[in-house]
C-alpha positions in Angstrom: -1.2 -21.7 -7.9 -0.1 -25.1 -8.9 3.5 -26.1 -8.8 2.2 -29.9 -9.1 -0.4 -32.6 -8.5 0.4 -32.6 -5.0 1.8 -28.7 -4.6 0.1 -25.8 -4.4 0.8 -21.9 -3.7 -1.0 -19.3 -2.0 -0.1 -15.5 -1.7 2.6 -14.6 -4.3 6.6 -14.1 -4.6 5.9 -11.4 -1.8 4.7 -13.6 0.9 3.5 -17.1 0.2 2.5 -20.5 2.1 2.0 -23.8 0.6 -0.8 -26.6 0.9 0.7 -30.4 0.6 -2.8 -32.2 -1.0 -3.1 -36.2 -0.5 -5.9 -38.7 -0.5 -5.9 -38.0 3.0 -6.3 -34.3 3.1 -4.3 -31.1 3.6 -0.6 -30.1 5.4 -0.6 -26.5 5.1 3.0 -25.1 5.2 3.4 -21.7 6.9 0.1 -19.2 6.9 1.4 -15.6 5.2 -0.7 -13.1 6.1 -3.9 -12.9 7.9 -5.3 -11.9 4.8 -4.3 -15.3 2.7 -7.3 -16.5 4.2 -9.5 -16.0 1.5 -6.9 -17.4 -1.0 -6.4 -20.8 1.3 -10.0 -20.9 1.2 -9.8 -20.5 -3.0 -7.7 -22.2 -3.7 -9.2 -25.4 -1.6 -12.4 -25.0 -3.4 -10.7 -25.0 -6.8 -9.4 -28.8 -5.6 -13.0 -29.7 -4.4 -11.6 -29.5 -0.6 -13.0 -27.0 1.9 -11.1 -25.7 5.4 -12.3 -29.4 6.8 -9.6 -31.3 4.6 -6.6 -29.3 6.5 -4.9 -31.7 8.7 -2.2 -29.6 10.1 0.1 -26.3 10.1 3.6 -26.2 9.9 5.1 -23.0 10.5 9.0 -22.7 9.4 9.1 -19.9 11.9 7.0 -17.6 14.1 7.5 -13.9 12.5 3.7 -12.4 11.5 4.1 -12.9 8.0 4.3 -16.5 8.4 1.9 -17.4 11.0 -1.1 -15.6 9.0 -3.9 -17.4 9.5 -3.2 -20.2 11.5 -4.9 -19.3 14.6 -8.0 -19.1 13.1 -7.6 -22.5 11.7 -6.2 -23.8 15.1 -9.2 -22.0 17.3 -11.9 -22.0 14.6 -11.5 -25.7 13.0 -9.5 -27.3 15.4 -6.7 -27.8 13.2 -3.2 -28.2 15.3 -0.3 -25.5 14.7 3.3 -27.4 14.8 6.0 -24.9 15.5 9.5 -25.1 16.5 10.3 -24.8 20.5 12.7 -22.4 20.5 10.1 -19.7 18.0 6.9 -20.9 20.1 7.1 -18.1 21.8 7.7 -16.0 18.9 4.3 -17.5 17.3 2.7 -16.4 20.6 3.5 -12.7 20.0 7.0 -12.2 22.3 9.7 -10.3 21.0 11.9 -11.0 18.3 15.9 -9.9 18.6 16.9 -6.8 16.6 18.6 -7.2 13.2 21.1 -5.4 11.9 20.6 -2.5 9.5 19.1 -4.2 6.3 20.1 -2.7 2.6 17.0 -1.6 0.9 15.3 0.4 -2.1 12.7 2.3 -1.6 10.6 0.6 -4.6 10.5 -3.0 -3.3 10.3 -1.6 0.3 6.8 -0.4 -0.2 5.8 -2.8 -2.4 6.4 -5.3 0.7 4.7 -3.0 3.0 1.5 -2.2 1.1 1.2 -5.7 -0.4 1.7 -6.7 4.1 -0.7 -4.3 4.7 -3.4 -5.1 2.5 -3.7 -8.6 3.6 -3.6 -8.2 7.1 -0.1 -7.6 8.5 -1.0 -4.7 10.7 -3.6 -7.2 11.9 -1.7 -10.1 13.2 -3.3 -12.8 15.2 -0.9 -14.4 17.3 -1.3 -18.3 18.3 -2.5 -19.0 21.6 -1.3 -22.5 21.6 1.0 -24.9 19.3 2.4 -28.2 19.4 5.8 -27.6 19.6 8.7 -29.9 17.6 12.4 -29.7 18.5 13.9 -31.1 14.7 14.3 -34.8 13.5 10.6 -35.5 13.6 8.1 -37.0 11.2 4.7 -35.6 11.6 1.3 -37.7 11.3 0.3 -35.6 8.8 -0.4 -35.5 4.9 2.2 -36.1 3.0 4.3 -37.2 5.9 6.8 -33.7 6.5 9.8 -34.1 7.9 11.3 -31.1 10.3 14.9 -30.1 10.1 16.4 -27.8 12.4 17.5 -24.6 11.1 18.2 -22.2 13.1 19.7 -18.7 12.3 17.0 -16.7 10.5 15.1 -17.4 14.2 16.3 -20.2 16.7 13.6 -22.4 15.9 13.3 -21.2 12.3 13.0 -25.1 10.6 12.8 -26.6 6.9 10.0 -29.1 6.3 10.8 -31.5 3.7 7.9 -33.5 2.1 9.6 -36.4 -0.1 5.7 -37.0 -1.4 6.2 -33.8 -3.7 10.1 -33.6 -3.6 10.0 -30.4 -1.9 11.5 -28.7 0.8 9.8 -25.7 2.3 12.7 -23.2 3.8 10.3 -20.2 5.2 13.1 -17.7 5.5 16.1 -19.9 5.1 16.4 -18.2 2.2 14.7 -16.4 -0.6 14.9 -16.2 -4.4 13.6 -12.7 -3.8 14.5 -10.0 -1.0 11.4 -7.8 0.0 13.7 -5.4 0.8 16.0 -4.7 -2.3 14.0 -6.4 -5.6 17.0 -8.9 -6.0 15.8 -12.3 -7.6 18.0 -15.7 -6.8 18.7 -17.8 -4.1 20.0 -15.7 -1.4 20.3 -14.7 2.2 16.9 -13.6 3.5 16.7 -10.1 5.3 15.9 -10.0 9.2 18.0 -12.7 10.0 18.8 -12.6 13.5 22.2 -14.8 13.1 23.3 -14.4 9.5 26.5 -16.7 9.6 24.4 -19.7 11.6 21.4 -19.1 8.9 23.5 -20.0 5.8 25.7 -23.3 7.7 22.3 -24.2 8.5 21.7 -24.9 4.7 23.8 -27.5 4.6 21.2 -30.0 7.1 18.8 -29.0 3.4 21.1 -30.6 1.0 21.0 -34.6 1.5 17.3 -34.3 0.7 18.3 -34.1 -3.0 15.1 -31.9 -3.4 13.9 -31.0 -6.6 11.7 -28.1 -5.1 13.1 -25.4 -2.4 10.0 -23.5 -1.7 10.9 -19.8 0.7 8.9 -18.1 1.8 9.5 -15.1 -0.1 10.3 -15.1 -3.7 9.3 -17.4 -6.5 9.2 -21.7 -6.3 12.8 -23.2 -7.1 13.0 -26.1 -8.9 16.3 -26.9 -9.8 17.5 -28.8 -6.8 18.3 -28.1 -3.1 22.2 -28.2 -4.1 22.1 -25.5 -6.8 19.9 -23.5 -4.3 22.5 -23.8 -1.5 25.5 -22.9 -4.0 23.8 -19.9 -5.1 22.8 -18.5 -1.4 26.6 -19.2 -0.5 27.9 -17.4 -3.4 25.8 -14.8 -2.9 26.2 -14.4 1.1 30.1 -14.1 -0.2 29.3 -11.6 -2.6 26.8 -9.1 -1.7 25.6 -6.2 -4.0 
């Protein structure tokens, strides 16, 4: 899916990653599900560009639906996996805290679980080995990302803004579209091991002045990091 010249989608408002294309080749920005494979691999060939062209991984997080298939880019094509210190072990497979109860309905609930499951999530292949980033880097990569610290969905969960395309990529910062409930909009994302830390950490997004907040979940939002944060705080304030 093309959100611009530059921007491109993989996987759907479900689970998604992101590929940052330049003259100089590929940043791929979180990996979905194992099964996105075949998409990445799609959607490159649509652009003329083959698995060769991808320069790097950053993951926002380490939770399975986000490191996808970014070992078998790491071990298979030699393409390095940046990810937060504080998830790397999370990427590697450890344990994640337990989350509060989550609100749910039982129609988006298995939605998210058989779309999961039919690309892989039952499948996960952990990463064996990352570079790890600790916030307030600049990455020799395509498209140049920047890493912002911002922690509260996971310790190390991060944003990556990439001023190239005007985007910044929140993994599960937030999401304009809860797997759990249906709900559509800017809003807290589900599984958040610190709730209160996840949405103060949105404020480190806003200076960016980003047109594009891309989640991890839930459709592309492009009208500005600001309105994005406003809406996630209103909603956090008033839950349904």
């Amino acid at each position: 899916m093309r959100l611009d010249a530059s921007l491109h989608r993989i996987g759907n408002d479900i689970v998604a990653a992101y590929l940052v294309v330049t003259p100089e080749g590929v940043t791929v920005i979180d990996a979905g599900l194992s099964g996105h494979w075949r998409d990445l691999v799609a959607e490159l060939a649509s652009l003329g560009l083959t698995v060769a062209d991808v320069r790097g991984v950053v993951l926002t997080h380490g939770d399975s639906d986000h490191v996808g298939f970014a070992e078998r880019l790491r071990r298979d094509h030699g393409v390095p996996v940046f990810v937060h210190a504080a998830d790397a072990d999370r990427a590697k497979g450890g344990p994640k805290p337990a989350t509060a109860k989550q609100a749910m309905k039982f129609g988006p609930l298995l939605g998210f679980a058989a779309y999961s499951l039919r690309k892989g999530g039952a499948r996960t292949e952990w990463l064996t080995e990352v570079i790890e980033v600790q916030g307030g880097e600049t990455l020799d990569l395509p498209g140049s990302p920047q890493i912002i610290s911002m922690p509260g969905h996971s310790a190390g969960s991060i944003a990556v803004f990439v001023p190239t395309v005007d985007a910044v990529f929140v993994g599960d910062g937030l999401t304009t579209r809860h797997v759990l409930t249906g709900a559509d909009g800017p809003q807290p994302a589900p599984f958040t091991d610190e709730p209160a830390q996840a949405i103060a950490s949105l404020h480190a997004i806003v200076s960016t002045t980003a047109k594009w907040v891309l989640p991890g979940h839930g459709a592309p939002w492009s009208n500005g990091v600001a309105a994005a944060v406003a809406a996630v705080e209103s909603a956090a304030a008033d839950p349904r």
